[in-house]
C-alpha positions as CSV (number, residue, x, y, z in Angstrom):
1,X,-199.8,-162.1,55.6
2,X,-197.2,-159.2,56.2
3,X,-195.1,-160.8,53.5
4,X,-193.3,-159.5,50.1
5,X,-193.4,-161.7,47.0
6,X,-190.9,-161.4,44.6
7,X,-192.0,-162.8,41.2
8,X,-189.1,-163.8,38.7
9,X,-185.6,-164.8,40.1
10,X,-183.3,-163.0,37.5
11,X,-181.0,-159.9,38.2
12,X,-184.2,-157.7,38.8
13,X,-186.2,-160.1,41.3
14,X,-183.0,-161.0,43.4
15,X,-182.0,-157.6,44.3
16,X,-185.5,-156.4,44.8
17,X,-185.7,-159.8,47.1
18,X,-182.5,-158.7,48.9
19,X,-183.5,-155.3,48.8
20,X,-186.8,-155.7,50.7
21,X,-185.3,-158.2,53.1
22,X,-182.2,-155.5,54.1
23,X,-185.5,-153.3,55.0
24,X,-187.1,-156.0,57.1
25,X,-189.0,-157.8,55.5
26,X,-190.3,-161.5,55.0
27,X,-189.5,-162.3,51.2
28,X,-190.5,-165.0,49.4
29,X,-189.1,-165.4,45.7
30,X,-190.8,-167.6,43.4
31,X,-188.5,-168.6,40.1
32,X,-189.8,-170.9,37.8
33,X,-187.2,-172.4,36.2
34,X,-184.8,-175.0,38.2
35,X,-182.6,-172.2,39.0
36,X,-182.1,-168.2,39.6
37,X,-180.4,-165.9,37.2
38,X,-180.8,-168.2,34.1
39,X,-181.0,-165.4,32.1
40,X,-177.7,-163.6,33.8
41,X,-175.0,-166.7,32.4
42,X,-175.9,-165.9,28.8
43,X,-175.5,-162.5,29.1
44,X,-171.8,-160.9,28.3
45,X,-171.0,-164.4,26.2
46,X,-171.2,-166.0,29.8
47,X,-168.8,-163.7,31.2
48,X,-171.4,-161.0,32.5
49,X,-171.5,-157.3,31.3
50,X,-173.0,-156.1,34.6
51,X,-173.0,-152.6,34.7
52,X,-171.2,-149.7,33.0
53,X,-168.8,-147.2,35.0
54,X,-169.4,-144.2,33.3
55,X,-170.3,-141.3,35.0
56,X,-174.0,-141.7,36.5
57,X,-174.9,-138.6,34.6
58,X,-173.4,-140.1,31.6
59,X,-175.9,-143.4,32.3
60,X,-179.0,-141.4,30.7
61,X,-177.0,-140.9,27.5
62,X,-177.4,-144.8,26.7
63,X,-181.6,-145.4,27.4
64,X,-183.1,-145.2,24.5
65,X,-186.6,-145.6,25.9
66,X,-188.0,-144.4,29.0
67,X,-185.2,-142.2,30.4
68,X,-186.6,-139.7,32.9
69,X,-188.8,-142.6,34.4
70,X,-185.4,-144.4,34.7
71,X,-183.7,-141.5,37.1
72,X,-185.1,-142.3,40.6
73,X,-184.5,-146.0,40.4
74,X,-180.3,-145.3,39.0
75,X,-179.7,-142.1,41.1
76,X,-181.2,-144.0,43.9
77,X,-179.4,-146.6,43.3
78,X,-176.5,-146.5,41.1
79,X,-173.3,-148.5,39.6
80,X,-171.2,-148.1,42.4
81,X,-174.3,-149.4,44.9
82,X,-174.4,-152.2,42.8
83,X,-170.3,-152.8,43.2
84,X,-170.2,-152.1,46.6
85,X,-173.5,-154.9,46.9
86,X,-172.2,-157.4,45.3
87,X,-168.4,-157.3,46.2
88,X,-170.7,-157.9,49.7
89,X,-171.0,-161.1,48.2
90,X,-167.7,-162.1,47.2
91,X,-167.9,-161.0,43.5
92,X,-164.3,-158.7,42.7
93,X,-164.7,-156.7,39.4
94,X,-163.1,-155.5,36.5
95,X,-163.6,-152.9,34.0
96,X,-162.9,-153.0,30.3
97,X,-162.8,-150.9,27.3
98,X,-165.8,-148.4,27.0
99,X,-166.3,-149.4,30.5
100,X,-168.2,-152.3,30.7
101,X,-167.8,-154.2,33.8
102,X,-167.3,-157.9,34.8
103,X,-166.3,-160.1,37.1
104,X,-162.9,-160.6,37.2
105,X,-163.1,-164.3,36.8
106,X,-164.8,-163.7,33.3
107,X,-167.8,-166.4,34.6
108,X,-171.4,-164.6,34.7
109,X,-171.9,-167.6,37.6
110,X,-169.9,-165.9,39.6
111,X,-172.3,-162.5,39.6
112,X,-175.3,-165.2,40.2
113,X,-173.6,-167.0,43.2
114,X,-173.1,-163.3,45.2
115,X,-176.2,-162.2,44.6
116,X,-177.0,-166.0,46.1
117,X,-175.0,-165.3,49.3
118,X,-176.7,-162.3,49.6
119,X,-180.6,-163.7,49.5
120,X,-179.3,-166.5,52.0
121,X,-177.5,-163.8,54.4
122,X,-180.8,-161.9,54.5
123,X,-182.8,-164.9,55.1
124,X,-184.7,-164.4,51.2
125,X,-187.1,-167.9,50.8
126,X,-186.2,-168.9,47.5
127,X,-189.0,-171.1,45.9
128,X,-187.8,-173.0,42.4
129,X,-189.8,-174.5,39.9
130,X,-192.8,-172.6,40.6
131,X,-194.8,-170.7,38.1
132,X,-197.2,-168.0,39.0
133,X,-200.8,-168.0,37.1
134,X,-202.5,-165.3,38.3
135,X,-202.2,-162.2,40.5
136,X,-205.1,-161.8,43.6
137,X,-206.3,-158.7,44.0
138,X,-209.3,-157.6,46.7
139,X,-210.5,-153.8,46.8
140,X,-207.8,-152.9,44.5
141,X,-204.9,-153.9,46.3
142,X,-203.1,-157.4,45.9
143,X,-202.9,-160.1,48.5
144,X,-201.1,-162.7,46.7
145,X,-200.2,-165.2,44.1
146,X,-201.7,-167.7,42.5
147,X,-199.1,-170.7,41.4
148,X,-199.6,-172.9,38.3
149,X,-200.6,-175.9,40.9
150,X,-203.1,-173.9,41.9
151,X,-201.8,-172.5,45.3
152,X,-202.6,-169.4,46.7
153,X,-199.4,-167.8,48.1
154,X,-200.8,-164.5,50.2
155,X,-198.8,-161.7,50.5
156,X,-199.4,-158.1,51.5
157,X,-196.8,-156.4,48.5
158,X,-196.0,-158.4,44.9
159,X,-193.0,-157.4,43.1
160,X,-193.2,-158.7,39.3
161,X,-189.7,-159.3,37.9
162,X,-190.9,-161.9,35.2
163,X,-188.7,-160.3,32.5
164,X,-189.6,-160.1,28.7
165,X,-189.6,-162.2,25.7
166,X,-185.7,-162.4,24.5
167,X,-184.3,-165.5,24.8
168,X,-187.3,-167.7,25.8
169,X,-185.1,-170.6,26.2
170,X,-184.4,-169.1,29.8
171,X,-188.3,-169.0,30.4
172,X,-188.7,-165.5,29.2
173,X,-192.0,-165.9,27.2
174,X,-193.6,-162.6,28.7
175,X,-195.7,-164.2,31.0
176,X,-195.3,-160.8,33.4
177,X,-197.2,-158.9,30.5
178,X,-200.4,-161.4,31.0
179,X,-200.5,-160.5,34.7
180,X,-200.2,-157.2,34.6
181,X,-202.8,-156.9,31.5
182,X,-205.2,-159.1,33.5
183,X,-205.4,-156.6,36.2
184,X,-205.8,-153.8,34.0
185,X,-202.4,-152.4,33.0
186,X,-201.9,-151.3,29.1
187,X,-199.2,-153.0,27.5
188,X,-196.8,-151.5,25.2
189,X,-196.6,-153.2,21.8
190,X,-193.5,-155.5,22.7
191,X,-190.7,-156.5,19.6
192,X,-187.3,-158.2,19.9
193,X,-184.6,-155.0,20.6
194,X,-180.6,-155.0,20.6
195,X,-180.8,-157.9,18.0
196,X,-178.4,-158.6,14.7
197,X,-179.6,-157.5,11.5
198,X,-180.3,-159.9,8.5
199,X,-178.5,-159.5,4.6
200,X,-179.7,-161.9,2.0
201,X,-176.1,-161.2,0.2
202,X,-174.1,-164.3,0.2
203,X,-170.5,-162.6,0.3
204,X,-171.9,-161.2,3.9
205,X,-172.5,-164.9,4.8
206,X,-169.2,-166.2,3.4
207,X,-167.6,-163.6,6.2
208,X,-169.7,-165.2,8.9
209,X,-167.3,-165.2,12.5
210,X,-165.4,-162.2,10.7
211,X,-164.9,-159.5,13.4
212,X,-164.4,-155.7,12.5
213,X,-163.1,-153.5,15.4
214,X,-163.3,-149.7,15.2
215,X,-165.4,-149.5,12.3
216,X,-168.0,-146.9,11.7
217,X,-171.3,-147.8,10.6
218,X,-174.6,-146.1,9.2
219,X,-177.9,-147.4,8.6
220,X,-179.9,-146.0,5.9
221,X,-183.7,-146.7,5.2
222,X,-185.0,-145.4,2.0
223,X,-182.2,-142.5,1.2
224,X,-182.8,-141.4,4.6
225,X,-179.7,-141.2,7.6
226,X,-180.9,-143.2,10.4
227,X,-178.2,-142.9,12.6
228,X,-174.1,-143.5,12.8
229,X,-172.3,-145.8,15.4
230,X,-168.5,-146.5,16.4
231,X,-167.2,-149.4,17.7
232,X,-167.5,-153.5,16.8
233,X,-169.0,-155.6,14.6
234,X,-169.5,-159.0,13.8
235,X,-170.5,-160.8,10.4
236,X,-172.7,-163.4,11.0
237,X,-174.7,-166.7,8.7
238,X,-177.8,-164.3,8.4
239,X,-175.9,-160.9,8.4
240,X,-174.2,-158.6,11.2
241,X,-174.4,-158.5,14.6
242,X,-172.0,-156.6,17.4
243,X,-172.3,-154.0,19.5
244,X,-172.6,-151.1,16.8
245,X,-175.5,-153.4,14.8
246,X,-177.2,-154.3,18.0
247,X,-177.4,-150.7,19.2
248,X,-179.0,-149.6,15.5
249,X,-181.3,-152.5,15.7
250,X,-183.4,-150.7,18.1
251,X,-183.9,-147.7,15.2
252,X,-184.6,-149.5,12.5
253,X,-188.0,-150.1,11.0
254,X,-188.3,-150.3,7.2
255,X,-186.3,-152.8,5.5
256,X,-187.9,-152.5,2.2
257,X,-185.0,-149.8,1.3
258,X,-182.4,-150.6,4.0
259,X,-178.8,-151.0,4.5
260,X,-175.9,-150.3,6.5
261,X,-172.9,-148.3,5.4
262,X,-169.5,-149.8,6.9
263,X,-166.6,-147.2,6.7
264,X,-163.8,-149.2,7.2
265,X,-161.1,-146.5,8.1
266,X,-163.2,-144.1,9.7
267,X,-159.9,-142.1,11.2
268,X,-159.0,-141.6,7.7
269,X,-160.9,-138.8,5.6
270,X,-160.8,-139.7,1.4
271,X,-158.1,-137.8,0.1
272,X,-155.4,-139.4,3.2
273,X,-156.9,-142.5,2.8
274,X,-156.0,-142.3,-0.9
275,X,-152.5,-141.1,0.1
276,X,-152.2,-144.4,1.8
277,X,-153.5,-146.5,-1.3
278,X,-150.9,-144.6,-3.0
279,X,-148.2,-146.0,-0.8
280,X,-149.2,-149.5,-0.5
281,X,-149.5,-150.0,-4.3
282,X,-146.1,-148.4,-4.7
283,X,-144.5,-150.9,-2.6
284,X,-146.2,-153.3,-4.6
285,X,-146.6,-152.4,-7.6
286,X,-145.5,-155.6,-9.5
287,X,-148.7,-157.4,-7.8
288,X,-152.1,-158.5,-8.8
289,X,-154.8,-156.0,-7.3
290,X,-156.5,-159.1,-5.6
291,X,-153.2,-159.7,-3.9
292,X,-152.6,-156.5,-3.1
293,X,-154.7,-155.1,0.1
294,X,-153.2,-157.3,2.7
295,X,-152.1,-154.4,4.8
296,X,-155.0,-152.3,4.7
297,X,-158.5,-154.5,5.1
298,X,-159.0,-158.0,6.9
299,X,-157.7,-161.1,4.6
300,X,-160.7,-162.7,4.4
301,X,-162.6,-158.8,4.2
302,X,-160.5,-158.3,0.8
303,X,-162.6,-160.2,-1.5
304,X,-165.6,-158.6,-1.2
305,X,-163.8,-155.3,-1.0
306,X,-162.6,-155.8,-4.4
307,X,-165.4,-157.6,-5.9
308,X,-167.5,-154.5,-4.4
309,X,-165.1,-151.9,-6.3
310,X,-165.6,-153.5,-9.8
311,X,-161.8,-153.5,-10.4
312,X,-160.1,-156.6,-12.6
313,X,-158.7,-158.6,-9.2
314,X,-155.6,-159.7,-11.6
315,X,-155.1,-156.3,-12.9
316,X,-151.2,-154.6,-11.9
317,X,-151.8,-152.4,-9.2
318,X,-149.4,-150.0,-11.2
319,X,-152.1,-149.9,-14.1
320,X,-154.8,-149.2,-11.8
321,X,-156.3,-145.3,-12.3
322,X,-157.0,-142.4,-10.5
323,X,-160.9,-143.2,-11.2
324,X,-160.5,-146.8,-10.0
325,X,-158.7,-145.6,-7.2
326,X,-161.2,-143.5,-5.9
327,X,-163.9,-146.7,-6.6
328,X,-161.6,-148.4,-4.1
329,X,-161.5,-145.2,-1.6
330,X,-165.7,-145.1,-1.9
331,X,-165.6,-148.8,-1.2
332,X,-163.6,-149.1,1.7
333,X,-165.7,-146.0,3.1
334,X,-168.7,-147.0,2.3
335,X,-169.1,-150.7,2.3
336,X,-172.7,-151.3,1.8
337,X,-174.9,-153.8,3.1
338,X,-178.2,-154.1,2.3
339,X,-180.8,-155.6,5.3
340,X,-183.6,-158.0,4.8
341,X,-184.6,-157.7,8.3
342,X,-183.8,-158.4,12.1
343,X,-183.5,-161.7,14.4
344,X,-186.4,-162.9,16.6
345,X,-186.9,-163.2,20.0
346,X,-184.3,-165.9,20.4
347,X,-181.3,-163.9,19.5
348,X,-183.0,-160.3,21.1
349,X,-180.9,-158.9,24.2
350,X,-184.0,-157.4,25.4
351,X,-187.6,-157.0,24.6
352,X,-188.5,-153.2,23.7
353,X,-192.5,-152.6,24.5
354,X,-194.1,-154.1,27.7
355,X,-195.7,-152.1,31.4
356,X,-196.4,-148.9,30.3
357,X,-194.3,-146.5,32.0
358,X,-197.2,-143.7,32.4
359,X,-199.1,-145.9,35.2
360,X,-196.3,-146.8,37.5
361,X,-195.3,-144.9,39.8
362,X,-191.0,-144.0,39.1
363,X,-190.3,-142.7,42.5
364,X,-191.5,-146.2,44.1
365,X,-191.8,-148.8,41.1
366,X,-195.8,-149.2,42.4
367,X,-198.7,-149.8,40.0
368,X,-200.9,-146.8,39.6
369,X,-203.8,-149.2,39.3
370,X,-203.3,-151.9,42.1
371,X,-202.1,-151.1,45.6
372,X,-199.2,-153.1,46.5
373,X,-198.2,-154.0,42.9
374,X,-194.5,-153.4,41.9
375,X,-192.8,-153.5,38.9
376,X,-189.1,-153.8,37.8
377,X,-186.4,-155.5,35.2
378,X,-187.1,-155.8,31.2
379,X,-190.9,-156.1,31.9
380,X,-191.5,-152.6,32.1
381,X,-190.7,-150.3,29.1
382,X,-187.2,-148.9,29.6
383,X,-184.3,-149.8,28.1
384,X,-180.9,-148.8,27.5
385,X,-178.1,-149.8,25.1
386,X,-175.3,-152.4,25.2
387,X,-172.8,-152.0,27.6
388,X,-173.9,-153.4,31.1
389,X,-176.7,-149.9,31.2
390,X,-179.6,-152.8,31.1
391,X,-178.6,-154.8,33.5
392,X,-177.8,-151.8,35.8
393,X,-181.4,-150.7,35.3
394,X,-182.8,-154.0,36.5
395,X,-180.9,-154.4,39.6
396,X,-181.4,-150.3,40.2
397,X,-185.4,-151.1,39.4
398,X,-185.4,-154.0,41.5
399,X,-183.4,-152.5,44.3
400,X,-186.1,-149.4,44.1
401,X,-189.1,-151.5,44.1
402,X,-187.9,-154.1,47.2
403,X,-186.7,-150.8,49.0
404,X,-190.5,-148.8,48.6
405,X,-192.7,-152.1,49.3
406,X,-190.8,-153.1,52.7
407,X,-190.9,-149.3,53.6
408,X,-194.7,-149.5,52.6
């Protein structure tokens, strides 16, 4: 049957679904949870980070894995394709602070229920609640599905979109990787990426729901420098998470000798950062220590600060001395953290590992190995940072791999 199947009904299957059908196509997409883009409301905190709206050339910048694979699929189609798409379907959008985009309603539904519009106005057969077992393949080309019922959907192209292992309450529990491996494709070694980091000390889990904003932090793993990022953080019950601890996640492998390095005041080198200390404590200089940082960390950040610094908390911040000063300075620019370890699946944004990159083909998203086999979304091992960039490469995957099997 001259028919495309789409496998996996998240951001990756639907616009490789519409995609295919814009070319001319008969799609049918099989999802098998009860609904599509299960995966999509969770992302952003339910509000939806969709893409990012930096420059395209700019994009490459934030994949950390598989980036010259990644440029056919985004320059062929890239954030503002994706805007102009979806706004097709009713979605308006908005763009924040390090330009992350969303919908301007703030509800990741929204993103779900255009993309929705658009599988019905391209006449896309959506299947539900249907899991696919196995792939068929005659003379090394596939010519179907095989459904957990044991139907045998035909089909002369198969797009797999089944996603990765993060978050497996939305039916991500790398089922893709099985079908690809049982027709002979080598799968990367997959591990949860983008997750928060763990700290076994208790003053980080007494900060839990704590938010810093335009911190600086550095992970260090056995006295070596990892790498440095700006931006957010969060304290969490097990340790850190936030943008900045997310994005080191995906380098860090050793925990044996681990931890993070928080400077505080980033915008301020040591010696004007003292200046400041010098200020504050002037204009309070009848205080306790412990009741005397108010205006220069988080209230409920102080604490640790001075617990960290190993100055008396009840000691005159008149009496305090050049040495214990510069303690305090060290402290509040290098807050350490040690790290135990990192979340699991359940908490991972995405799943780094999966389709090896080296046997499909980047200009079309085809297998190497099986004719008519396609590829796209987290199964396949490219990923990017946070900011909307993987979500941008699923729908520009997807788009790529429903354009090249309807033009097949």
């Amino acid at each position: 049957m001259d028919r495309i199947i789409v496998v996996g009904g998240g951001a990756a299957g639907m616009l490789a679904a519409v995609a295919a059908a814009q070319n001319g196509s008969a799609v049918l997409l099989l999802e098998r949870n009860e609904k599509l883009g299960k995966k999509i409301y969770i992302t952003g905190k339910g509000r939806c980070n969709l893409t990012n709206a930096c420059e395209v050339g700019d994009f490459f910048e934030h994949i950390f894995v598989g980036r010259e694979f990644s440029y056919s699929a985004v320059y062929g189609f890239n954030q503002e394709d994706l805007l102009a798409l979806l706004a097709q379907g009713g979605l308006q959008t908005k763009t924040e602070r390090g330009n992350r985009v969303f919908p301007v309603s703030d509800k990741a539904s929204d993103v779900t229920k255009s993309l929705q519009v658009l599988l019905d106005r391209y006449g896309v057969n959506v299947r539900l609640n249907t899991k696919v077992e196995r792939l068929l393949i005659r003379d090394g080309s596939v010519i179907g599905v095989e459904t957990s019922q044991g139907e045998q959907l035909e089909g002369s192209d198969v797009i797999l979109c089944c996603g990765g292992k993060s978050y497996p309450s939305t039916g991500s529990d790398g089922i893709g990787y099985r079908l690809a491996e049982d027709v002979g494709h080598k799968i990367r070694k997959t591990e949860p990426a983008l997750v928060p980091l763990h700290s076994k000390e208790e003053w980080v889990h007494e900060l839990a729901g704590l938010s810093l904003l335009n911190i600086s932090a550095t992970l260090w793993e056995r006295n070596r420098k990892i790498d440095t990022q700006f931006g957010e953080m969060l304290f969490t019950h097990q340790g850190v998470s936030g943008p900045v601890v997310l994005t080191l996640s995906c380098l860090a492998g050793d925990f044996r000798e681990a931890y993070l390095s928080i400077d505080l005041k980033p915008a301020l080198d040591e010696k004007t950062l003292d200046a400041r200390i010098l200020r504050d404590f002037g204009e309070r200089k009848n205080r306790d220590f412990q009741n005397s940082l108010d205006a220069l960390v988080p209230k409920r950040l102080a604490n640790a600060v001075i617990s960290l610094s190993g100055i008396e908390p009840l000691k005159k911040v008149n009496q305090i001395t050049i040495r214990e000063r510069a303690l305090l300075v060290d402290t509040i620019k290098n807050l350490r953290i040690p790290l135990s370890g990192k979340a699991d699946y359940k908490e991972a944004v995405i799943t780094n590992g999966g389709v090896d990159p080296k046997e499909v083909n980047p200009s079309t998203m085809e297998s190497k190995l099986i004719r008519g086999l396609y590829f796209a979304g987290e199964m396949v091992n490219v990923h990017g940072y946070t900011g909307g960039f993987n979500l941008q490469l699923a729908f520009s995957m997807g788009h790529l791999a429903g354009r090249s099997a309807a033009e097949q």
